[in-house]
C-alpha positions as CSV (number, residue, x, y, z in Angstrom):
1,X,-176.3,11.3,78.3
2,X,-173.9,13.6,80.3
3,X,-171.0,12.4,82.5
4,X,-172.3,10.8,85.4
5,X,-171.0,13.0,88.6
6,X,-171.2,12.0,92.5
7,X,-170.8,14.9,95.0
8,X,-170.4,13.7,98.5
9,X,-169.6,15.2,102.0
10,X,-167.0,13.0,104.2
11,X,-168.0,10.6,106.0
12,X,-169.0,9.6,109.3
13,X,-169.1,9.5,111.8
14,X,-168.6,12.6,113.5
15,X,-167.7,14.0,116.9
16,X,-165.8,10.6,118.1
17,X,-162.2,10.2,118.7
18,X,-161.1,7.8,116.4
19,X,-158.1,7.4,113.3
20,X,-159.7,10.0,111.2
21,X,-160.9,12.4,113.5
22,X,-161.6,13.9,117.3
23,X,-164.6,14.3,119.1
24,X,-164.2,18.1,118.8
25,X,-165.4,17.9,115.2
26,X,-169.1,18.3,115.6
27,X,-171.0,19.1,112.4
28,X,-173.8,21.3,114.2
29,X,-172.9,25.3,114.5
30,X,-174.9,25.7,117.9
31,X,-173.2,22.2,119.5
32,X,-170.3,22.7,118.2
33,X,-169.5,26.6,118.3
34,X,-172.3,28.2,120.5
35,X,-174.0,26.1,122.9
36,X,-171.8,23.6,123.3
37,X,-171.0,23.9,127.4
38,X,-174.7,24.2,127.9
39,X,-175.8,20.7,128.5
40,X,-179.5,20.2,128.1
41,X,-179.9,23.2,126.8
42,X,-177.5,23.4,123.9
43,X,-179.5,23.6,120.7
44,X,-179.2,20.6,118.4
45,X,-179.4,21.0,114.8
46,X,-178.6,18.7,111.4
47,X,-177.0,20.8,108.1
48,X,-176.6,19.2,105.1
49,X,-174.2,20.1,102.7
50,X,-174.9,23.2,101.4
51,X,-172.2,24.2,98.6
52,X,-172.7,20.8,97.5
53,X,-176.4,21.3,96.9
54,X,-175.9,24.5,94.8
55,X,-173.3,23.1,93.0
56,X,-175.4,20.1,91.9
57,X,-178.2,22.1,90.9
58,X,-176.3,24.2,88.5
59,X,-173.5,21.8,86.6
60,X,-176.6,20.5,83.8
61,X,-175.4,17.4,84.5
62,X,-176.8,14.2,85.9
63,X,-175.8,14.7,90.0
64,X,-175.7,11.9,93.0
65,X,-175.5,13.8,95.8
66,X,-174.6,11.9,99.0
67,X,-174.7,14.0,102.4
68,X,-172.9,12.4,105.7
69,X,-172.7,8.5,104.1
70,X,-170.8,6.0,106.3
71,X,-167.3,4.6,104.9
72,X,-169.5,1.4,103.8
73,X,-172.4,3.4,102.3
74,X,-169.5,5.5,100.1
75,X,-168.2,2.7,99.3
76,X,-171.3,1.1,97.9
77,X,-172.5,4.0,95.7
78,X,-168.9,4.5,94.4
79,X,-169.4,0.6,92.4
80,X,-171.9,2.2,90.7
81,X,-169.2,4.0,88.2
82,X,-169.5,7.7,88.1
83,X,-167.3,9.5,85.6
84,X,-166.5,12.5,88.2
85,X,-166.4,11.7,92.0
86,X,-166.0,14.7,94.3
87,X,-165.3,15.0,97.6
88,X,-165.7,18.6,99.8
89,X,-164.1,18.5,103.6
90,X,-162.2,21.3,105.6
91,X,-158.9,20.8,107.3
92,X,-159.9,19.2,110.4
93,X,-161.3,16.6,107.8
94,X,-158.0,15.7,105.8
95,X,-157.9,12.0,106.9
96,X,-161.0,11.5,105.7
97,X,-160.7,13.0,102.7
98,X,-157.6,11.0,102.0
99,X,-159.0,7.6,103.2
100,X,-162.2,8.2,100.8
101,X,-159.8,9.0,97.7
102,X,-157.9,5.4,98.6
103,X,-161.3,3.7,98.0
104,X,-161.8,5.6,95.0
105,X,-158.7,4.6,93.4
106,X,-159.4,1.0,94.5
107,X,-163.2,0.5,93.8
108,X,-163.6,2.8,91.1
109,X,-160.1,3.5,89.7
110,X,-161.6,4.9,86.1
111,X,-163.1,7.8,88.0
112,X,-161.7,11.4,88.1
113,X,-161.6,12.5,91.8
114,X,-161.7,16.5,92.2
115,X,-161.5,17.8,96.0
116,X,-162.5,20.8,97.2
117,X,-163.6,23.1,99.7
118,X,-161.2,25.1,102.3
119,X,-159.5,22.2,103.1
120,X,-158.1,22.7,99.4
121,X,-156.0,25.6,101.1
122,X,-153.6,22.8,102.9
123,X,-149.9,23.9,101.5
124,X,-148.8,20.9,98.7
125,X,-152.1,19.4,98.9
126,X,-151.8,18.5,95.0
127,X,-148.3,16.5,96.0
128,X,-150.0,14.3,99.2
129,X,-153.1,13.4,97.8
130,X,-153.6,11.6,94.9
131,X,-156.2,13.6,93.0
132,X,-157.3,14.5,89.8
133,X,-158.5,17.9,90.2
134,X,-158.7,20.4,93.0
135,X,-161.2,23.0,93.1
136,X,-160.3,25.9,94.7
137,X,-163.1,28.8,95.3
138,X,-166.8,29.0,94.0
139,X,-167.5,25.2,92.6
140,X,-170.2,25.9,90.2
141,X,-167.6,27.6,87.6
142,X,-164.9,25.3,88.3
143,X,-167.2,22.2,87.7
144,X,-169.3,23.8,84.7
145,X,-165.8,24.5,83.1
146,X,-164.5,20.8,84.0
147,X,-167.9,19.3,82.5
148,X,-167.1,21.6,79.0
149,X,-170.5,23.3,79.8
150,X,-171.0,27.5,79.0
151,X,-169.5,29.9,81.8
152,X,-172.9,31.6,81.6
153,X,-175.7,29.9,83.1
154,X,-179.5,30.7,84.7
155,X,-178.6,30.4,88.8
156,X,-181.4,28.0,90.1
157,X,-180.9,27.4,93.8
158,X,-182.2,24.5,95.5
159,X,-184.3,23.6,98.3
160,X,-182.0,22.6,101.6
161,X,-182.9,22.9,104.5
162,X,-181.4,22.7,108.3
163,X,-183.5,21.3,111.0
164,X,-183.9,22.1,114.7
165,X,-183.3,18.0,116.3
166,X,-183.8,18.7,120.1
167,X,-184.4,22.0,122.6
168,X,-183.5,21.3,126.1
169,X,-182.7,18.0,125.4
170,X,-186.1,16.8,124.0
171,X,-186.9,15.5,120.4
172,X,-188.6,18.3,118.8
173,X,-191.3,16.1,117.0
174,X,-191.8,14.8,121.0
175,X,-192.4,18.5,122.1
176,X,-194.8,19.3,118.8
177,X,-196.9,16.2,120.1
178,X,-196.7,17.0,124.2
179,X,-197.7,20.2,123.2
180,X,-200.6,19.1,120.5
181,X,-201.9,16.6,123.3
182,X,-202.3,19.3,125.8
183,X,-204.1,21.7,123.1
184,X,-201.4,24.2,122.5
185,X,-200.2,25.4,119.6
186,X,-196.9,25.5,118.4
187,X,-195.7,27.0,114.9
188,X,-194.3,25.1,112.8
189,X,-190.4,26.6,113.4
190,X,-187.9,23.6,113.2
191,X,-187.1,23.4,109.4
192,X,-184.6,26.7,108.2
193,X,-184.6,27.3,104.5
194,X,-180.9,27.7,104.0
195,X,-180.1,30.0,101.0
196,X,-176.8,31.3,99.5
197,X,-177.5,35.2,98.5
198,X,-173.4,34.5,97.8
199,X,-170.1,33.7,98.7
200,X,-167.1,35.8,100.2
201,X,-166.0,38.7,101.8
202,X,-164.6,41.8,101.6
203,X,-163.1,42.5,104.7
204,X,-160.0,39.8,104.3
205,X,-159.4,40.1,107.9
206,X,-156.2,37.9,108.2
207,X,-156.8,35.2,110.4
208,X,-160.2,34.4,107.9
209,X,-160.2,31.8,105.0
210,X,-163.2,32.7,103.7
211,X,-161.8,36.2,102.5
212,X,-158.8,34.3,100.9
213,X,-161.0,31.5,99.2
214,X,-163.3,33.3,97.3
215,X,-160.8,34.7,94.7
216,X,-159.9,36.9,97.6
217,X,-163.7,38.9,97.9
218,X,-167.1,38.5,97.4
219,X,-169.0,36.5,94.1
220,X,-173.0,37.2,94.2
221,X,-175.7,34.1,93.5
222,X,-178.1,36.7,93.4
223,X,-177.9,39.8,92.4
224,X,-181.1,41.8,93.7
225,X,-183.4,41.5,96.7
226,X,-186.3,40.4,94.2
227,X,-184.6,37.4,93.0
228,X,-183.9,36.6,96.9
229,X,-188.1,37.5,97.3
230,X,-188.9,35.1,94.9
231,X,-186.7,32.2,96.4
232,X,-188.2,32.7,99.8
233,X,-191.9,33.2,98.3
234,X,-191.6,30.2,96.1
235,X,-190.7,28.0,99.2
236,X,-193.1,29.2,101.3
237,X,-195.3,28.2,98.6
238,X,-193.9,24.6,98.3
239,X,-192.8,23.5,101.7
240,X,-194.7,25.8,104.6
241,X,-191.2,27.2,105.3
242,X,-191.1,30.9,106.8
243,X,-188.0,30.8,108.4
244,X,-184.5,31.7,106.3
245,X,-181.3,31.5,107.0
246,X,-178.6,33.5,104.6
247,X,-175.7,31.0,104.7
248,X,-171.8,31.6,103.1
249,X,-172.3,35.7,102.0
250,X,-169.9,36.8,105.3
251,X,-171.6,40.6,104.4
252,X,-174.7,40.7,103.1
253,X,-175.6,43.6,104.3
254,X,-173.0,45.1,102.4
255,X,-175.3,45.6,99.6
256,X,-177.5,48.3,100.2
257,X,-179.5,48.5,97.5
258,X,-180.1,44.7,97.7
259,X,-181.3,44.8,101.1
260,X,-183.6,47.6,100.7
261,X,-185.4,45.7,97.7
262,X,-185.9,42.9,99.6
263,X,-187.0,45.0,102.7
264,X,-189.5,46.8,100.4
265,X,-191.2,43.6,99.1
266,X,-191.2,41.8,102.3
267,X,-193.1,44.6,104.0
268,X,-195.4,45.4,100.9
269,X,-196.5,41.8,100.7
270,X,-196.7,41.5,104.3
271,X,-194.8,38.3,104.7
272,X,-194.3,37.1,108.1
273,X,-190.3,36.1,107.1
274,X,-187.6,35.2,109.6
275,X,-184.5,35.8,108.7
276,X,-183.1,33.7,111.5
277,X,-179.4,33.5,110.5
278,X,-177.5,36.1,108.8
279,X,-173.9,37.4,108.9
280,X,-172.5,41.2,109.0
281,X,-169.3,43.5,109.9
282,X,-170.9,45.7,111.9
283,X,-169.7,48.8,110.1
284,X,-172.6,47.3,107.6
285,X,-174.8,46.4,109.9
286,X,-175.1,50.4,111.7
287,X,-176.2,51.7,108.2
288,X,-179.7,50.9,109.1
289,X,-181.9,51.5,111.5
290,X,-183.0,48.6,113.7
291,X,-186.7,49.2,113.0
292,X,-186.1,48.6,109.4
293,X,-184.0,45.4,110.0
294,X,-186.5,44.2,112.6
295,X,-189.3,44.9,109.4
296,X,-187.6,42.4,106.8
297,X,-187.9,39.7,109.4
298,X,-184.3,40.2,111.1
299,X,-184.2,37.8,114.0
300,X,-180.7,36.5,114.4
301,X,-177.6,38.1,113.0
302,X,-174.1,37.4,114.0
303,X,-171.2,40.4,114.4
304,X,-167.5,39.4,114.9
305,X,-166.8,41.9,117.4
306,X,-163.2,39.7,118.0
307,X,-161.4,42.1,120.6
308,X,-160.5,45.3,122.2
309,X,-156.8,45.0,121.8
310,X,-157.2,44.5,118.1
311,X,-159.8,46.7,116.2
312,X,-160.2,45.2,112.8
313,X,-161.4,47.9,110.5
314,X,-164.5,46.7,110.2
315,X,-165.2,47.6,113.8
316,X,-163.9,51.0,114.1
317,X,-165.9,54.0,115.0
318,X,-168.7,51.2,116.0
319,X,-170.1,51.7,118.8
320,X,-170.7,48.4,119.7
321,X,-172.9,47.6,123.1
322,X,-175.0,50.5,121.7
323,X,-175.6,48.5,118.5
324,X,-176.7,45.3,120.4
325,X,-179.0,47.2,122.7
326,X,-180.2,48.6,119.8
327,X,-180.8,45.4,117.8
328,X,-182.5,43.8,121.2
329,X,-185.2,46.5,121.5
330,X,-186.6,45.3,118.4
331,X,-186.0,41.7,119.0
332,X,-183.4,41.1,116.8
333,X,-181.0,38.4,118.7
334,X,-177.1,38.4,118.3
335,X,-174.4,35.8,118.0
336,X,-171.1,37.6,119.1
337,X,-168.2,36.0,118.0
338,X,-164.8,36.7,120.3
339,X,-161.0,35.3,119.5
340,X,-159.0,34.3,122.0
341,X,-155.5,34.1,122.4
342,X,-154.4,36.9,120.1
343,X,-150.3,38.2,120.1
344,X,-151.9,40.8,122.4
345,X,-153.5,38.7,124.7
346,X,-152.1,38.2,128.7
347,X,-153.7,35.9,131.2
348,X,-155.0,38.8,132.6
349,X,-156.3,41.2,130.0
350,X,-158.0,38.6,127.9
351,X,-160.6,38.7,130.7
352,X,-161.6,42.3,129.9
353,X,-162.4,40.8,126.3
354,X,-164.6,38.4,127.2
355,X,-166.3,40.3,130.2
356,X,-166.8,43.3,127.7
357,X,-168.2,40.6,125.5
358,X,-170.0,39.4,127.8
359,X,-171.4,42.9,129.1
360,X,-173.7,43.3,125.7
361,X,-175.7,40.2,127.1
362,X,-175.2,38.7,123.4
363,X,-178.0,35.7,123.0
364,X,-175.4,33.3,121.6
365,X,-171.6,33.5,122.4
366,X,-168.8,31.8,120.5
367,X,-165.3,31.9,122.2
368,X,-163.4,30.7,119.2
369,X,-159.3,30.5,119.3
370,X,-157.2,32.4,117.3
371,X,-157.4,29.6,113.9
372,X,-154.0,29.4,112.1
373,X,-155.8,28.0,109.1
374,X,-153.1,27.0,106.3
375,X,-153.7,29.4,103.5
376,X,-155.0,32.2,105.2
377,X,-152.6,35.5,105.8
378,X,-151.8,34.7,108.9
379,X,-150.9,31.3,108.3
380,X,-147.7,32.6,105.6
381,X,-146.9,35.1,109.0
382,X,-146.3,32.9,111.4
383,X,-144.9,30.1,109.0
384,X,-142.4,32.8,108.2
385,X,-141.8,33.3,111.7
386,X,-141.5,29.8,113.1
387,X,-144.6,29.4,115.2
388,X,-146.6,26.9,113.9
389,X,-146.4,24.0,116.0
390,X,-146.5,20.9,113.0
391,X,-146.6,18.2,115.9
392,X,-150.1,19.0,116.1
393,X,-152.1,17.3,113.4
394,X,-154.6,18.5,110.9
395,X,-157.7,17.0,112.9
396,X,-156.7,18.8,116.1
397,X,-156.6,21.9,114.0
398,X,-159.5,24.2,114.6
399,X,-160.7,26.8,117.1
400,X,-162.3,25.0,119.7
401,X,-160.1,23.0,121.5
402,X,-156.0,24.3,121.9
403,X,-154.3,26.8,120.2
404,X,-151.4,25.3,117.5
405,X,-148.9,28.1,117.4
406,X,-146.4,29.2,119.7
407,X,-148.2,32.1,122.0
408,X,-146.2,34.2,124.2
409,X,-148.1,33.9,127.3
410,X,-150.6,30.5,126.9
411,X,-149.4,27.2,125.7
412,X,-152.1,24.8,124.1
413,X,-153.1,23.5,127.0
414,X,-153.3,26.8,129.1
415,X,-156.2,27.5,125.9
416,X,-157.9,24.6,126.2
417,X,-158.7,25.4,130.2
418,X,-159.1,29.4,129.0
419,X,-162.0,28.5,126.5
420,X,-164.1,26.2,128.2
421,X,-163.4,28.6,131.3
422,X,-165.1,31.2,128.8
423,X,-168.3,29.6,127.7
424,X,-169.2,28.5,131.1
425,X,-168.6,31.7,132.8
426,X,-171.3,32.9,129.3
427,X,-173.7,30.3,130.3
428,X,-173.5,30.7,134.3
429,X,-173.7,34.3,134.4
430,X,-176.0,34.5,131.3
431,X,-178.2,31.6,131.3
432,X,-179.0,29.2,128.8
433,X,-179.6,31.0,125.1
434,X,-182.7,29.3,125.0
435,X,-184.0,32.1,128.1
436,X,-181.9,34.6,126.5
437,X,-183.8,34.4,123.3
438,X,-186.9,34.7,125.1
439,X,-186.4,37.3,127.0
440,X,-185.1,38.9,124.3
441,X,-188.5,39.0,122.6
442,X,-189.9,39.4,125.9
443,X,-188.3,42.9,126.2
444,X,-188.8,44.0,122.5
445,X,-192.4,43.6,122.5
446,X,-193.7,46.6,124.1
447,X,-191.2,48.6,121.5
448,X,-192.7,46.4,118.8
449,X,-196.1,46.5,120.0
450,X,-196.4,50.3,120.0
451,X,-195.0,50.9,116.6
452,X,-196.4,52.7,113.9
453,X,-195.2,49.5,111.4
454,X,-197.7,47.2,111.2
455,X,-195.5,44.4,110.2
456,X,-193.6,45.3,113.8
457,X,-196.9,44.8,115.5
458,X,-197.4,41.3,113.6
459,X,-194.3,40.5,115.1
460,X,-195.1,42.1,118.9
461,X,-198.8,39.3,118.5
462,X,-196.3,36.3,117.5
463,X,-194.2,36.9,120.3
464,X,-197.7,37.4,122.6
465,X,-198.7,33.9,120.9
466,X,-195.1,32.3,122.3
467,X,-195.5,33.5,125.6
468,X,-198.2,30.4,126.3
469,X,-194.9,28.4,125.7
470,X,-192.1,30.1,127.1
471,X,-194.0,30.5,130.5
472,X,-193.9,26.0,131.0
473,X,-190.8,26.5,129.4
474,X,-188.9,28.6,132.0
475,X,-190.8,26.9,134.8
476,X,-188.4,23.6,133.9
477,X,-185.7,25.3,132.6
478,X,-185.6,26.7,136.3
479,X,-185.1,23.2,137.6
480,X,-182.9,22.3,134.7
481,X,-180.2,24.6,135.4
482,X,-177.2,24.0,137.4
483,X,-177.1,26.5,139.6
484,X,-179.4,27.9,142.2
485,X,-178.3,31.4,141.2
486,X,-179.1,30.6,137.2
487,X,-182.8,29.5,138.5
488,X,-183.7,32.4,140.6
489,X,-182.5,34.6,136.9
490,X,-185.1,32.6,135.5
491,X,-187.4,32.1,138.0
492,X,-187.5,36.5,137.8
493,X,-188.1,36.3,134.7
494,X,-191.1,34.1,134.2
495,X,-192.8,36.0,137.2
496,X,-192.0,39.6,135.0
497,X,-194.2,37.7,131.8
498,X,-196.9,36.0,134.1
499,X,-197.5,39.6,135.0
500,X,-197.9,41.0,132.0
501,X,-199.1,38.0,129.8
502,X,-201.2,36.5,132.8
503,X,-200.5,33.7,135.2
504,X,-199.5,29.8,134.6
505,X,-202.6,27.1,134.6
506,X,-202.8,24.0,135.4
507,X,-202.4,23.2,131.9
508,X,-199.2,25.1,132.1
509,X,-197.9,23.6,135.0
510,X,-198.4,20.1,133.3
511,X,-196.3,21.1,130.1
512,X,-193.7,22.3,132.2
513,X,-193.7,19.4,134.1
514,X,-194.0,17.4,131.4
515,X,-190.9,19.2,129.6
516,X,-189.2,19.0,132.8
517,X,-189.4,15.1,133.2
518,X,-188.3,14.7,129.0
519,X,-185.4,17.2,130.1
520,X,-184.2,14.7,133.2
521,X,-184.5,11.6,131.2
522,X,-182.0,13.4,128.9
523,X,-179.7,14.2,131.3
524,X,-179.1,10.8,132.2
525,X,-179.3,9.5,128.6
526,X,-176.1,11.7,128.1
527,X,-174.8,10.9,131.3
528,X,-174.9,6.9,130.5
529,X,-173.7,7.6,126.5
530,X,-173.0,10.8,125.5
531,X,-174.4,13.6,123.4
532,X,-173.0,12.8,119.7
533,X,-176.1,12.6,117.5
534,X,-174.5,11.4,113.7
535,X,-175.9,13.6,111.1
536,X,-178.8,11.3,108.7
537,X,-177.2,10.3,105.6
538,X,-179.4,11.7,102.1
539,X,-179.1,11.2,99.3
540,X,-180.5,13.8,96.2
541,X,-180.6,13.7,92.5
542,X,-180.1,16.5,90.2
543,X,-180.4,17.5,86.8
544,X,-181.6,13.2,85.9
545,X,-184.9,13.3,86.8
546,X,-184.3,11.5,90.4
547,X,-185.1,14.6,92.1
C-alpha cells in the first residue's frame, strides 16, 4: 500500500477578526474582490480548493483531502497517521499555517509536513516554520517526485466544482423553489465546473506572483482544445453541468491554436457551454473576433486594464473601451480589474483611473491596491529601497484593505477611505452587477438574435427564456437599492424589456414581491449578525477507492 497523504486547506474560520486572521480575508472572489460593497446584492459563492484537488488526483497515491476543516476537525483526521501531511495557504494565511504545523508536530509528530502554495514565497520561510518540505510552483511534480513516483504521468483532472450560495441575498435553492412553486422555470445555473487548462503566466508583470511562482511562465494541464472538449463533455455527461469556469491559466487565450480547437468542436457539436470565468491580457484577447468568442460559450472574461499612468505591455496599442463595447454587443460580460495607489498615483489623478474604468460600464469591478506580495519583483524593489512598512503583519497583507508600503502621496489609511470610496462610487453610479449582467444580455440579443451563427441565436432564445426572470427580478431590485437615483436606472430598464419581451403578470408581480420580501429579511439578518458565511468543510478521497 502507498504512503498515506492528507492534503488540506487552512482552517477556519474565515472573514472574522481574530489571532490568526482579519475579517478582510473572505474566501469568495465576488464577496471578497468584486461585489463586496454591494450589500444584498453582492454575489455569494463557496470554492473549494482547487490546486489541491488536482494535485490529489494525479500523485497515484492514496489522498485525504480535507477542504475548509475547523482547528478541531484538523486536528481529529491528523490522529489518524498519514505519512505526508500538507498544508496550502497564501500570505494573508501564515498564522494559520503555522498554528496547524504546531498540531502536526504535537499530534502526529512521525508525519512529514510539506507547505505550499504562494504563501511559500514569504522570504526565510524554511528558517520560521518548522517544516519538512516546501513546495514551491506546480504541486503535482513536486509531490510525484517526493512520493518516488515517474515524472511522466496521464493528467486526469477531477470534478470540483464552485457553487452560486445566494443572489440578492436569498438562498439559491429558496429561489429554485419560489420560482418552481409559481411555475417558472429556472435552469439549473448555480454549480460552475472549475477546470485548470494550466498554470502561469507569461506576462511577469511585476507587482504579480503568479508570473514569479510558476517557474517564472506558463506549465499547460492540457495541451489541446480536444482534451479541454472531452473534460467539459464528460461532465456534462455525469453531473448536468454546462457552465465552466477556466481557473489558474492567467492567459489562456494565449494559445491560439488551443482555443480554436475547442471553438471548432463546441460549435460542431452544438453544445450550449458557458464559459463563465476565464482570464486574458487583452493584447490576447483582441486576436479574435467577439462573435467567435461569444460562439465557444464566452460569458465572463476578466482583463487587467490596471491604469493609464502605467501601460503594462500587455495593454499597449489596446484599444480598450472599444474592446469592452465590443465584447458587450455579443453578451460577453467583463470583470475589469484596476490598481490603486501606484508610484504615479496623486489624490487627484487616481480619479481619472477609476472614472476611465468606470466609463466602459465593466459588469464586475475590482479596485484592488497595489499588493507588495513577498517574492514578487516588486517586493525585492521596494525592499531595496526601504519602503516596506514590516509593522504591518502578514494577515493585514493583501489588496483590499490599506496599502503596506510607504506611498508618496496616501498613507495606509488615506487607502483604506480611497478604496471603499471606489467601489461604492462603481456600485452607485453603475448599479448592482446583478442588473449589469442583465442588461448586458438584454442589449446583446438583438446582435445575437440576427446572426447568421446559429449557435449565437441559441444563445439570443436563452437570454429570451431569462427575461421571465429578470423582469420580477428588477422589479425588487428597484426597491432594494439604496438610492432613489439607482432605482429609477433600474426601474428604465425593466420598462425598455417589458416592451420588447411583453409586460409583467400578476404572476410576475408575485415573484418579485416575493423576491423582494426574501431580500428585506436579509437585510436585517445582516444588519442583526453580519454577512460571513464559513465555507462547508469536505472531505474527498483519491487514488484508495474512497472516492
Amino acid at each position: 500500500m502507498g504512503k498515506k497523504v492528507l492534503l488540506t486547506s487552512v482552517f477556519k474560520p474565515c472573514g472574522v477578526d481574530d489571532q490568526f486572521g482579519r475579517k478582510e480575508n473572505i474566501p469568495e472572489l465576488s464577496h471578497n474582490q468584486l461585489t463586496h460593497y454591494q450589500g444584498i446584492f453582492s454575489f455569494r459563492e463557496r470554492y473549494p480548493s482547487l490546486s489541491l484537488h488536482i494535485i490529489g488526483a494525479n500523485i497515484d497515491h492514496p489522498v485525504t483531502l480535507l477542504d475548509w476543516p475547523t482547528l478541531e476537525r484538523f486536528t481529529e483526521e491528523i490522529r489518524k497517521g498519514y505519512d505526508y501531511i500538507g498544508i496550502s495557504f497564501i500570505q494573508p494565511n501564515f498564522l494559520k499555517m503555522k498554528k496547524m504545523v504546531e498540531i502536526i508536530k504535537e499530534v502526529s509528530p512521525k508525519s512529514k509536513i510539506i507547505i505550499g502554495g504562494f504563501g511559500t514565497m514569504i522570504d526565510d520561510i524554511d528558517r520560521i516554520v518548522d517544516a519538512d518540505y516546501i513546495c514551491r510552483g506546480e504541486g503535482i511534480k513536486f509531490m510525484r517526485s517526493l512520493l518516488g513516483k515517474p515524472a511522466e504521468f496521464r493528467f486526469r483532472h477531477p470534478p470540483v466544482f464552485m457553487s452560486v450560495l445566494e443572489v440578492m441575498g436569498i438562498p439559491v435553492r429558496l429561489i429554485g423553489e419560489t420560482l418552481r412553486k409559481l411555475r417558472i422555470s429556472m435552469e439549473r445555473s448555480h454549480l460552475v465546473s472549475m477546470i485548470a487548462t494550466g498554470v502561469g503566466c507569461y506576462e511577469k508583470c511585476d507587482f504579480c506572483s503568479t508570473g514569479q511562482f510558476f517557474e517564472g511562465g506558463y506549465i499547460p494541464f492540457l495541451h489541446t482544445g480536444r482534451e479541454i472538449f472531452e473534460i467539459m463533455e464528460n461532465q456534462e455527461k455525469k453531473f448536468g453541468v454546462k457552465r465552466f469556469a477556466f481557473v489558474g491559466d492567467e492567459n489562456f487565450f494565449k494559445e491560439e491554436d488551443k482555443v480554436k480547437e475547442l471553438h471548432s468542436l463546441i460549435v460542431g457539436k452544438e453544445k450550449d457551454y458557458e464559459i463563465s470565468l476565464s482570464f486574458s491580457s487583452a493584447n490576447h484577447l483582441v486576436k479574435y473576433d467577439p462573435q467567435f468568442l461569444a460562439e465557444m460559450g464566452l460569458g465572463i472574461v476578466w482583463i487587467g486594464i490596471e491604469s493609464k499612468f502605467r501601460l503594462y505591455p500587455k495593454n499597449l496599442n489596446v484599444n480598450l473601451p472599444s474592446l469592452v463595447k465590443e465584447l458587450h454587443s455579443f453578451g460577453i460580460k467583463t470583470v475589469l480589474s484596476s490598481i490603486l495607489c501606484l508610484d504615479e498615483h496623486t489624490k487627484e489623478n487616481v480619479w481619472e483611473d477609476i472614472n476611465w474604468h468606470l466609463s466602459m460600464n465593466p459588469t464586475f469591478s475590482q479596485f484592488a491596491h497595489l499588493s507588495i506580495a513577498q517574492g514578487t519583483i516588486l517586493w525585492r524593489k521596494m525592499l531595496k529601497e526601504n519602503r516596506i512598512l514590516h509593522a504591518i503583519p502578514l494577515e493585514d497583507r493583501h489588496g483590499f484593505k490599506q496599502i503596506w508600503f510607504k506611498h508618496p502621496h496616501f498613507t495606509p489609511y488615506e487607502s483604506e477611505v480611497l478604496q471603499k470610496e471606489a467601489y461604492l462610487k462603481d456600485y452607485y453610479q453603475l448599479g448592482p452587477t446583478l442588473v449589469r449582467a442583465i442588461e448586458v444580455e438584454y442589449r446583446a440579443y438583438p446582435n445575437l438574435l440576427n446572426s447568421k451563427s446559429q449557435i449565437l441565436k441559441r444563445r439570443a432564445e436563452k437570454i429570451k427564456r431569462r427575461m421571465k426572470i429578470y423582469k420580477p427580478i428588477l422589479w425588487s431590485a428597484e426597491r432594494l437599492v439604496p438610492k432613489k437615483e439607482m432605482a429609477e436606472r433600474i426601474r428604465t430598464l425593466r420598462k425598455e424589456i417589458e416592451k420588447d419581451f411583453g409586460k409583467m403578470g400578476f404572476m410576475d408581480y408575485l415573484t418579485g414581491a416575493s423576491l423582494l420580501l426574501l431580500g428585506k429579511k436579509k437585510e436585517i439578518q445582516i444588519r442583526l449578525f453580519g454577512d460571513v458565511i464559513q465555507p462547508e468543510t469536505s472531505v474527498t478521497f483519491y487514488n484508495s477507492g474512497g472516492e
